[in-house]
N, C-alpha and C positions, 0 to 999 in steps of 0.2 A: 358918513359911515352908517350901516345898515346895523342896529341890534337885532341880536335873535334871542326870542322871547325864551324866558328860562321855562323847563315843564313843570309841570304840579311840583309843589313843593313835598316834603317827605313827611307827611301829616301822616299816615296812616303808621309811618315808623313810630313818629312820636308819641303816637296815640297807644303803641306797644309796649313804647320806652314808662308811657307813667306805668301802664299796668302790669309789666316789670316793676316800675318801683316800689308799687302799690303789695306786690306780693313777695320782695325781698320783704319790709319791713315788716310783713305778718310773717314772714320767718322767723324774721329777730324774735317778735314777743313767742313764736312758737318754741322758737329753741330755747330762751330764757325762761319759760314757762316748763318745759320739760327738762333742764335743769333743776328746776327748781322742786321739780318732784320727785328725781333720784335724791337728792338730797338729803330729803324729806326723809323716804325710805333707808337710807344708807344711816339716816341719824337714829330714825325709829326701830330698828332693826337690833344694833348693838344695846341702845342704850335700855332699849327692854329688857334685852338676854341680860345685861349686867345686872341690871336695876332689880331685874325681878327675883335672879340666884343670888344676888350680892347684898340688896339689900342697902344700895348706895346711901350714905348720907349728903346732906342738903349740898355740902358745901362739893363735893366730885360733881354731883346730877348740876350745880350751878357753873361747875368748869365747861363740863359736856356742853351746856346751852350756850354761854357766850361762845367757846371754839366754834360750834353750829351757825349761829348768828353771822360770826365774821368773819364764815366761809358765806353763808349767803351775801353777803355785801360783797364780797369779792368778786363774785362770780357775774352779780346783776350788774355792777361797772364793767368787769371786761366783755360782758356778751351780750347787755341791753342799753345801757347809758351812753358807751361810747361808740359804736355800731348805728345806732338811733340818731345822733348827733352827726355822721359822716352826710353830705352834700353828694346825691347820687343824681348828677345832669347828663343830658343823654349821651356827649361823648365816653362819659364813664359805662354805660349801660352798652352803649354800641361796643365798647371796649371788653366788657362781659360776655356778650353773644359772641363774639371772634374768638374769644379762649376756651368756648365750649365746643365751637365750630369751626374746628379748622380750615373747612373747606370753603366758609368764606371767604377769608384770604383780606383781610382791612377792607373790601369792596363796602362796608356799614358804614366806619368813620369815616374812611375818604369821603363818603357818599354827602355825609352831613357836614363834612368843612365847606364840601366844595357848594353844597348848596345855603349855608352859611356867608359863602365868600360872593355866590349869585348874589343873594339878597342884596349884599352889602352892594355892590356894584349896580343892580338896578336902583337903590336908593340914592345914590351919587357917591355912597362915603368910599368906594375903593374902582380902580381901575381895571377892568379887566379884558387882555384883547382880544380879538372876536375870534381866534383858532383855539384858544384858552377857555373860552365861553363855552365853545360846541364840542369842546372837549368834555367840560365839566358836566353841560347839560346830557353829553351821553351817560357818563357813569350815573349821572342820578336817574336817567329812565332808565338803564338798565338795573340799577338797584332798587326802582320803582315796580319794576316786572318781577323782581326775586323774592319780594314781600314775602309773599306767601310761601315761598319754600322755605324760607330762613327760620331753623328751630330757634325762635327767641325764648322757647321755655327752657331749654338746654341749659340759660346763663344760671338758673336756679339749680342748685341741686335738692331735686324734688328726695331723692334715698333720704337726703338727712334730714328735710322739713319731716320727711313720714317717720322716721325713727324718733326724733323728738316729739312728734304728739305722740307718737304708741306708749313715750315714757310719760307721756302727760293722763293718757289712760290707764297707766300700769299703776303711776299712782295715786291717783285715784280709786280703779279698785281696788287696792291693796288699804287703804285706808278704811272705804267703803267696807271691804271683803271683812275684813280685821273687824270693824265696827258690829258687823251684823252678826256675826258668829260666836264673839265673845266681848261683849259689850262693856263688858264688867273691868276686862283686863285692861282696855282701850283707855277706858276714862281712868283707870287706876294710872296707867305711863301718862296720859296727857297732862293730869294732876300733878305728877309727879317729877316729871322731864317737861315738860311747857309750864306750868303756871307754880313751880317751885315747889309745889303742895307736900306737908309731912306724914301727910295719908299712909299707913304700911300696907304692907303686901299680906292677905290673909295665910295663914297655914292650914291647906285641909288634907293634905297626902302622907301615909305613912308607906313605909316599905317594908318587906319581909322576905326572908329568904325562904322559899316555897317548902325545899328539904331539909331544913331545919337548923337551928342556929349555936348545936354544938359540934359540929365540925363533920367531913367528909373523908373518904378514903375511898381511891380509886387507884386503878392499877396503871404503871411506870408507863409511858407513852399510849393510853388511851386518851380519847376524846370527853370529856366531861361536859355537862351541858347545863348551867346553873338556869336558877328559875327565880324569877322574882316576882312577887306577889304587890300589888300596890292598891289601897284601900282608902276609900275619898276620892278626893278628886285625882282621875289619872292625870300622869304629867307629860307631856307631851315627846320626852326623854328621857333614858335610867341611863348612864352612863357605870362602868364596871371599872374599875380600877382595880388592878392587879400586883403585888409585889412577891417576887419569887426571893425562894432565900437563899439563891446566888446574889442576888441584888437588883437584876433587872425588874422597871417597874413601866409600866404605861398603863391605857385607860383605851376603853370600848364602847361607844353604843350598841344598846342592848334593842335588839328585834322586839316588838309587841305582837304577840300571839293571840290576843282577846283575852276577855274577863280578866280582864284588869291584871295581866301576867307581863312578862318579858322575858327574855332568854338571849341566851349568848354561849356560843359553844367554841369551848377551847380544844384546837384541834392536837393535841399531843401534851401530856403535861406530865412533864420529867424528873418535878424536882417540888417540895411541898409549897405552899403559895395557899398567903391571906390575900381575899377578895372585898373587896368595900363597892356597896352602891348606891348610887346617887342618883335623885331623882326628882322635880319638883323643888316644892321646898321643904321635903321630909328631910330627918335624921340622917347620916349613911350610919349603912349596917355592915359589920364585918361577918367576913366564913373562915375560917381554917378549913385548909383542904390538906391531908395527909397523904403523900407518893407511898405505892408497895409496887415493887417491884416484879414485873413477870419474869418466870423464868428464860433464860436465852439458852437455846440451842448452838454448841461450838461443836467443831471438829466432825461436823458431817462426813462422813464418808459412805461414797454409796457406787457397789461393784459389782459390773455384769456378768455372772457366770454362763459363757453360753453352753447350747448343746455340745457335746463331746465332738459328734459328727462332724462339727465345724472347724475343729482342729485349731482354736482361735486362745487365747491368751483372756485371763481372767484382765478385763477393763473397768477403771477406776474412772467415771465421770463424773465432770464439775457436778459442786450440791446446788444447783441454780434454778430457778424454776424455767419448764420448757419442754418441749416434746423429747421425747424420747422410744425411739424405735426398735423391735425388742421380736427376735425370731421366737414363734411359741414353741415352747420349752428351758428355755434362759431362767437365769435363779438372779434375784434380785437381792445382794448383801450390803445391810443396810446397821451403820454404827454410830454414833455419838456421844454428846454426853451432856449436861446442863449445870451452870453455875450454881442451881440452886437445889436441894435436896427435893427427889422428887416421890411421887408418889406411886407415879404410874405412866408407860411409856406406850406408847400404839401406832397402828396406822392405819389411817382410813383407806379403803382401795373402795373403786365400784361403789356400788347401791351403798355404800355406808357402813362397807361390811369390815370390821374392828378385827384386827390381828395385833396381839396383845407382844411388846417386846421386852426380851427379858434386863432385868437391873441389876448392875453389881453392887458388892457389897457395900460399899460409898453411898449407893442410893443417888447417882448423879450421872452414871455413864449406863448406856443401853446396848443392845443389840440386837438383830434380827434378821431373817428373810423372808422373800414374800417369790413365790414362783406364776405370778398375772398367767389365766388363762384367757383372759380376754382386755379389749383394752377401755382405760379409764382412769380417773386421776388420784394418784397418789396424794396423801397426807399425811406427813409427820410430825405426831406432835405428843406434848407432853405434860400433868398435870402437877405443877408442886404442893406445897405444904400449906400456899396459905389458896389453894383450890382453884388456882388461875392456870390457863392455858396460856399456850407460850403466843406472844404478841403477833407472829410473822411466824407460822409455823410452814417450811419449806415443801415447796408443791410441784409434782415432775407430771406431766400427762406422759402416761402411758401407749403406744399404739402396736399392740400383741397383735401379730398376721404372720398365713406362713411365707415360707420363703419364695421368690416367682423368679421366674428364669432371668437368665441377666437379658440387658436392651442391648442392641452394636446397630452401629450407625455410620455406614461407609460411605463420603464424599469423594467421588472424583476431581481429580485437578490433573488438568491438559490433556486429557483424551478424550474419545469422542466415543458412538458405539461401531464407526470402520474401524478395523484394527489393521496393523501389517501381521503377518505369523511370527516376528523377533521382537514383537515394541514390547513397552515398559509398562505397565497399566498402574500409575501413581495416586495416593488417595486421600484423607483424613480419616482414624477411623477413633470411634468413641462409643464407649462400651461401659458399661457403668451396672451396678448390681444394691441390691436390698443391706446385703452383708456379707459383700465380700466377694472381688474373683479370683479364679482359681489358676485358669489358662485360656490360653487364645487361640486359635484355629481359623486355617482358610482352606476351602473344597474349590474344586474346578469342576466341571462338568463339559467334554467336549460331542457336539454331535455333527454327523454330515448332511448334508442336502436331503429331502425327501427325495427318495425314488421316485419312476413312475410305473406306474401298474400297466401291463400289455396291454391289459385287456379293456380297463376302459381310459386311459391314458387320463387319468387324473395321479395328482401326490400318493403314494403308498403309506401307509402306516407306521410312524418310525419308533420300534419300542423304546420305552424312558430308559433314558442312561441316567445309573446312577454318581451320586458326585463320589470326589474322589480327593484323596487330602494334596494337597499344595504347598508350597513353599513361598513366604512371602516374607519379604526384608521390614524391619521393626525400628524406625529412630531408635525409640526409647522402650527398656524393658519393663514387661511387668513388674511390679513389687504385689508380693502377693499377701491375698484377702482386702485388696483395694477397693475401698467403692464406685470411682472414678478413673477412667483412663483414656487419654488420648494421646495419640503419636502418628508421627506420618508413618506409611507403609505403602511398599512399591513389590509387585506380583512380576517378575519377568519370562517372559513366553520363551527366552532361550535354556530354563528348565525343562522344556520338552521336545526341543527342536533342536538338536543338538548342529546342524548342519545350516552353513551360512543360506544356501538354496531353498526358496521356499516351496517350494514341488517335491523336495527329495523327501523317496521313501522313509528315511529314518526319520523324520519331524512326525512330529504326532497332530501336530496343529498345522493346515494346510490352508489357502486360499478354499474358500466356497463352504468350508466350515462354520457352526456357531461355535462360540465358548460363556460359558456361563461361568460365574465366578457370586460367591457367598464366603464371609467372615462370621466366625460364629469366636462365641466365648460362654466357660463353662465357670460356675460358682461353687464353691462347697459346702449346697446341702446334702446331707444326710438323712437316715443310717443308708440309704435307699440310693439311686442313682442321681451323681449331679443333674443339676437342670441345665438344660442346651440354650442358648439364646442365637437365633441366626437375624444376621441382617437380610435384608431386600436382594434378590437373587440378580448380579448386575449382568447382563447379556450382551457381547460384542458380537459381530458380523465379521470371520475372519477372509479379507481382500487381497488381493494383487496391489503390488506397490503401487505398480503402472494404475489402477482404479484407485486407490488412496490419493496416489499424487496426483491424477484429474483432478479429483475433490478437493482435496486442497487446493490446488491452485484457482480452481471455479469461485472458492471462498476468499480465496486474497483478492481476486476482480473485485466482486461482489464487492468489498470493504474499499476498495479503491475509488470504485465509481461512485460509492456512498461519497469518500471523501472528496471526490472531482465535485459532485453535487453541493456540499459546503462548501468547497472553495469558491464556486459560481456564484454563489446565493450572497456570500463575503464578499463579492469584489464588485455586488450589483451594492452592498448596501455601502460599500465605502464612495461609489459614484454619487450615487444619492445623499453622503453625509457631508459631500465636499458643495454641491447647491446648496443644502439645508447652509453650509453653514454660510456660503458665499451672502445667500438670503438675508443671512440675520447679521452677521458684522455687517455688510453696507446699508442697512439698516432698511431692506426695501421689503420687512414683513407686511406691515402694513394690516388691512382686513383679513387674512389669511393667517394672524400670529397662531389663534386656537388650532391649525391643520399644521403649522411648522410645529410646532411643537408637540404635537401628539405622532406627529412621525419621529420625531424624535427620540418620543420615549418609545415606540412602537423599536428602534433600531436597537437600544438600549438592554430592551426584552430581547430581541433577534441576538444579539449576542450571547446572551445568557444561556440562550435555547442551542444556539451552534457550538458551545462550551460542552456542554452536555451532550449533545450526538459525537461528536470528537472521542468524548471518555468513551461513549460506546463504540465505538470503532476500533480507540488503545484496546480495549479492554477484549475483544474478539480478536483483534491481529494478532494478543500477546497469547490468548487460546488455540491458533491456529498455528504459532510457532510452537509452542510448545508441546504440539500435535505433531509436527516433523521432529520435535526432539525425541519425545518417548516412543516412537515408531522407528526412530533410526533410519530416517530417511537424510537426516541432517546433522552434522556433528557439533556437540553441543557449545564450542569455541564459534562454531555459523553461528549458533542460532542466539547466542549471546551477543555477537554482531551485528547482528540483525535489532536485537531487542532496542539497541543503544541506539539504531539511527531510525527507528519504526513507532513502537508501543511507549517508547520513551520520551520520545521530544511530542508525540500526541498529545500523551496527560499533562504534559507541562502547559502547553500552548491552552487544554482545557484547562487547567485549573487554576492558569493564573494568568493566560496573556486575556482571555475571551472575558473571564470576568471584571478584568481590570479596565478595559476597552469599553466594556460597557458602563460603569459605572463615569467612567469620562463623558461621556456622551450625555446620560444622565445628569451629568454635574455642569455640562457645557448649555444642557436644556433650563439649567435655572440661573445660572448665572450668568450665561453668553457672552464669557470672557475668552477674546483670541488666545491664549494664552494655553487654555481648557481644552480648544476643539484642533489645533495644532497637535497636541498630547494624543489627542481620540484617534486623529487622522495617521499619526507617527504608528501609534500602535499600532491600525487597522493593517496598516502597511506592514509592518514585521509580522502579525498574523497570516499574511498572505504569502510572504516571504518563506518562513517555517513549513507553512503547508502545499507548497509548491516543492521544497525541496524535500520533504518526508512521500510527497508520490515520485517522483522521480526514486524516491530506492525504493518503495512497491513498486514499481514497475522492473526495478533489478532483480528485487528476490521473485518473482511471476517468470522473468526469464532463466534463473535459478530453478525454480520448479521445472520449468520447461524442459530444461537443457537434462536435468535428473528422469525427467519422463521417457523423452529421449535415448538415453544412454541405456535407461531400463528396455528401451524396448527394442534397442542395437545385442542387447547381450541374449534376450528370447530368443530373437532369430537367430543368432550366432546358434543358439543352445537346440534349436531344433533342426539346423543346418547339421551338426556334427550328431544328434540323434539319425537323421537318413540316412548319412554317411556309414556310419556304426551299424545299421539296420542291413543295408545294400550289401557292406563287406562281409558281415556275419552270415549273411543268406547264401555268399558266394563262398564262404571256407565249411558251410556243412553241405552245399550241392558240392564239392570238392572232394572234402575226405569224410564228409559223412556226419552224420549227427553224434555226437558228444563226445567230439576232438578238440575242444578249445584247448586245450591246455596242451596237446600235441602241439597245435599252432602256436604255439608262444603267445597269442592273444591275449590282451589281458578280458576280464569278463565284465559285460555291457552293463551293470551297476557298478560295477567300482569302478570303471573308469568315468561315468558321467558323476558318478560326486564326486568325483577326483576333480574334473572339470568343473564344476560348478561349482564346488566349495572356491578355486583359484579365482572363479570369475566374480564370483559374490565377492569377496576381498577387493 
């Protein structure tokens, strides 16, 4: 039997392995050493602060040391003694490097049994047979070639060897720092907490209260800001201790402000209260602080007289502070009163200017007014007896301007600017004023076509027509002197057009017409003429059914073929979603996974994006019906049929089949569970489904339009067939008996009977 020579053995591992070991165990002394110096600090810290305000005696400062003591021994066995004593051979170290690197995968230890188990077998002591050998000898050159990738520094955790020397530097300079800066204090604790010593602590700080030490009065919820003075050695903290004579009591460090001062400000101090402060190892010193109370202001009331003009009701508003808006001329009536006898009552207005308010005989309750000619902020306040102003004196900004016309603000909803001569012109309208509306008001303005001039055959000159008032339907009524108002309103062109025909004489608004249409609304200023406010002047094109219902139906195409175009674009990505996913369940991604997957989320987006043109599509179809509704081209029972099987199932399929669809896809792109992309695909499918049968009825209502264009343009001809008729027979009964025999003839006369006709046929 042929041996195969084992390969270099895993020297250069081991050689890893000691200096691994080498640098576990200067962790141990590191981290025991950096214990040892929080310690240090943690002991030095307290027992100073105690020792040095406290003044410990021998036998406490002798507890502190032994507890201190035989926390360190505890510490040094469980983190240096017993650590230090553990047996770290390189299966344990190989075993280290695998739990930092997962990605090893045991390819370390195996590596070292198996060349362990070599050895042994070239030496004679184990058997091993020769598919076993060349087995073994692979893993160890290939763990021989990986050397060098392998993080064997990973098995340390370097974060915690650096956090325990920082604390080995920390304390250190903390001792250091301590020593150098106050040398005196240093050796007084070491003496005193290390080597037992009955050395005392010197006294060299006295304290003072800066404003003086028979007592204070300040007034009922102000800020008071004490001051302490300290002379000798500063102390490096004045704490303030406070007891009020409710009973509440706690305690403050006090701010150092230089020159040997301190302060502390109590932010509202309600009730009287002795102060004590502490500081060093001075005395504490007490303050009495005496509460007076300010006066308070009750029962504000404050009331807007306006101009007469305004026809308006004296107004009582909240006493709050806040803007307040104030037509010039308005009287500002202004009352209250004060718990506390007062001395003197006023108000600040503008540059500071003092309007003094009169006091009744109580000497507690006020009154006054104030007529603002301009604007600027009010102050109300009040002086009592023991010379204090009121705490929270209440403050109104004033903003005096004159009155300005009122705003209107009319949206259209479901028309467009073709109109028919009988439609509905629907709207939103919002009108709003300074102080107050009065009434509302809508003008029409209708004009005809430019002429054209003989002579040089260009448009003639069409004088302005002026507007003219209109009638327009109101939801909701004004309430009047409103500052705000909104409500729908609807303007109907069958107030002028009395006659179902849109040619007949009697209609005032005819095909080839403009109509201009303006909402105004009026406010009540005074003494002088209300102010007018008019909206944006709206301009319709007045049309032939037969030309509205082109357009319209030009615009249901248009949206149709939009939606043909999403359905195509839908049913190329659902082909493409059923590879994608064929691709990745049989798992034949492969090098291509980065390109599956970004078309993925690329479909994912497409979705999202065909959701969104969808709503715009609902959202114009449901404009272009409701463009045959308010024209009367369509009866509004259609056109709510229509809505149901069109603009309705559109927004659904966007707002929640497209978005849903996509985020499966999405969801099937990270998880690539059949489960996921069966969902993606179901839904694509009913997406397609929905939008297949939402064009088949655009294509009904398009026939719908058709078929009304149609009939519109069977009843023209009809209507100008019986105009020849009527023309021919009339020509032939005055060459008969003569010019102005109709009524001998029993005929009836050629306008009334073509509205007669026409009104039947419009019906």
């Amino acid at each position: 039997m042929t041996t195969t020579a084992s390969p270099a053995a895993l020297g250069s591992a081991r050689v890893k392995f000691d200096q691994l070991r080498a640098r576990a165990r200067r962790g141990i002394w590191i981290e025991s050493l950096g214990m040892l110096s929080l310690l240090l600090v943690a002991y030095a810290v307290p027992t100073f602060l105690t020792d040095r305000y406290l003044r410990l005696e021998w036998v406490f400062r002798a507890i502190l040391l032994g507890t201190f003591v035989v926390t360190v021994l505890r510490m040094l066995n469980r983190r240096f003694i017993k650590p230090i004593a553990v047996t770290l051979d390189d299966e344990e170290m190989a075993l280290a490097v695998e739990r930092a690197s997962p990605g090893v995968r045991q390819a370390l230890i195996s590596s070292l049994q198996f060349d362990r188990r070599l050895a042994s077998a070239n030496a004679g002591g184990e058997v091993v047979d020769l598919e076993s050998r060349e087995m073994m000898n692979a893993v160890v050159s290939e763990t021989n070639a990986r050397l060098d990738a392998i993080p064997f520094g990973n098995a340390i955790d370097a974060n915690r060897v650096r956090k325990f020397l920082m604390a080995i530097f920390f304390g250190i300079g903390a001792f250091v720092g301590w020593g150098v800066s106050n040398s005196e204090s240093f050796s007084l604790w070491a003496r005193r907490n290390l080597l037992l010593s009955n050395v005392d602590w010197p006294r060299y700080t006295t304290l003072s209260f800066a404003d003086g030490q028979d007592g204070v009065r300040v007034p009922q919820g102000d800020a008071l800001t004490i001051r302490v003075a300290a002379t000798g050695e500063l102390p490096e903290q004045v704490f303030l201790e406070y007891e009020f004579a409710g009973g509440d009591r706690g305690s403050e460090p006090m701010s150092a402000t230089g020159d040997g001062e301190f302060t502390l400000t109590l932010d509202a101090v309600l009730e009287d209260v002795v102060l004590r402060a502490e500081g060093g190892d001075a005395l504490p010193i007490e303050l009495a602080v005496t509460v007076v109370e300010r006066p308070r202001i009750e029962n504000l009331q404050i009331a807007v007289e306006y101009p007469a003009y305004m026809a308006r009701d004296r107004e009582t508003i909240p006493a709050t502070e806040g803007d307040l808006r104030l037509p010039r001329g308005s009287t500002l009536h202004i009352a209250g009163a004060s718990h506390k006898p007062l001395t003197e009552a006023f108000l600040l207005f503008g540059d500071d200017r003092k309007t003094p308010l009169a006091r009744d005989a109580d000497q507690r309750s006020f009154a006054g007014q104030l007529v603002p000619e301009q604007s600027g902020l009010l102050v109300i306040d009040v002086i009592d007896t023991d010379k204090l102003g009121a705490s929270a004196p209440p403050k109104l900004l004033l903003r005096v301007g004159d009155d300005r016309a009122p705003k209107v603000d009319f949206r259209l909803r479901g028309i467009g600017s073709l109109i028919a001569s009988h439609a509905r012109i629907p709207g939103t309208l919002k009108a709003k004023d300074d102080f107050g509306l009065r009434a509302l008001d809508t003008s029409m303005r209708v004009t005809d076509d430019a002429p054209r001039d003989a002579g040089t055959g260009q448009d003639a000159p069409v004088p302005e027509t002026p507007f003219e008032n209109a009638q327009a339907r109101y939801a909701d009524g004004l309430r009047q002197n409103a500052l705000r108002y909104e409500t729908e309103v609807a303007v109907d062109l069958r107030q002028w057009n009395p006659k179902p025909t849109q040619n007949a004489p009697e209609n005032r608004i005819r095909p080839g017409m403009t109509l201009s249409l303006r909402f105004g609304a009026t406010d009540n200023f005074g003494p002088g003429e209300p102010h007018h406010g008019y909206s944006e002047v709206l301009t319709f094109r007045v049309v032939t059914r037969e030309r509205l219902l082109e357009d319209l139906r030009r615009r249901q195409v248009e949206q149709r073929q939009e939606l043909a175009k999403i359905v195509e674009t839908h049913q190329a990505g659902l082909l493409e979603l059923r590879e994608l996913v064929a691709v990745v369940l049989q798992d034949k991604v492969g090098d291509r996974e980065r390109r599956v997957m970004a078309r993925l989320k690329t479909l994912a987006r497409q979705q999202v994006s065909l959701g969104r043109r969808t709503a715009f599509i609902a959202e114009s179809y449901q404009r272009i019906l409701w463009e045959y509704e308010n024209n009367r081209l369509i009866e509004s029972g259609k056109v709510r049929q229509m809505e149901s099987l069109i603009p309705a199932p559109l927004t659904a399929v966007a707002k929640e089949a497209f978005p849903i669809s996509g985020r499966d896809v999405d969801t099937f792109a990270r998880t690539r569970e059949g489960s996921v992309s069966k969902k993606a695909i179901d839904g694509y499918i009913d997406i397609e489904r929905r939008l297949v049968a939402v064009l088949k009825e655009m294509e009904q209502a398009e026939t719908l339009a058709a078929l009304l264009e149609e009939l519109r343009t069977v009843i023209k001809i009809e209507d100008g067939i019986f105009d020849e008729v009527e023309s021919k027979a009339r020509a032939s009964e005055s060459e008969f008996f003569g010019p102005g025999n109709d009524e001998k003839s029993g005929k009836p006369d050629k306008s009334g009977g073509k509205s007669e006709r026409n009104g039947k046929k419009g019906k």
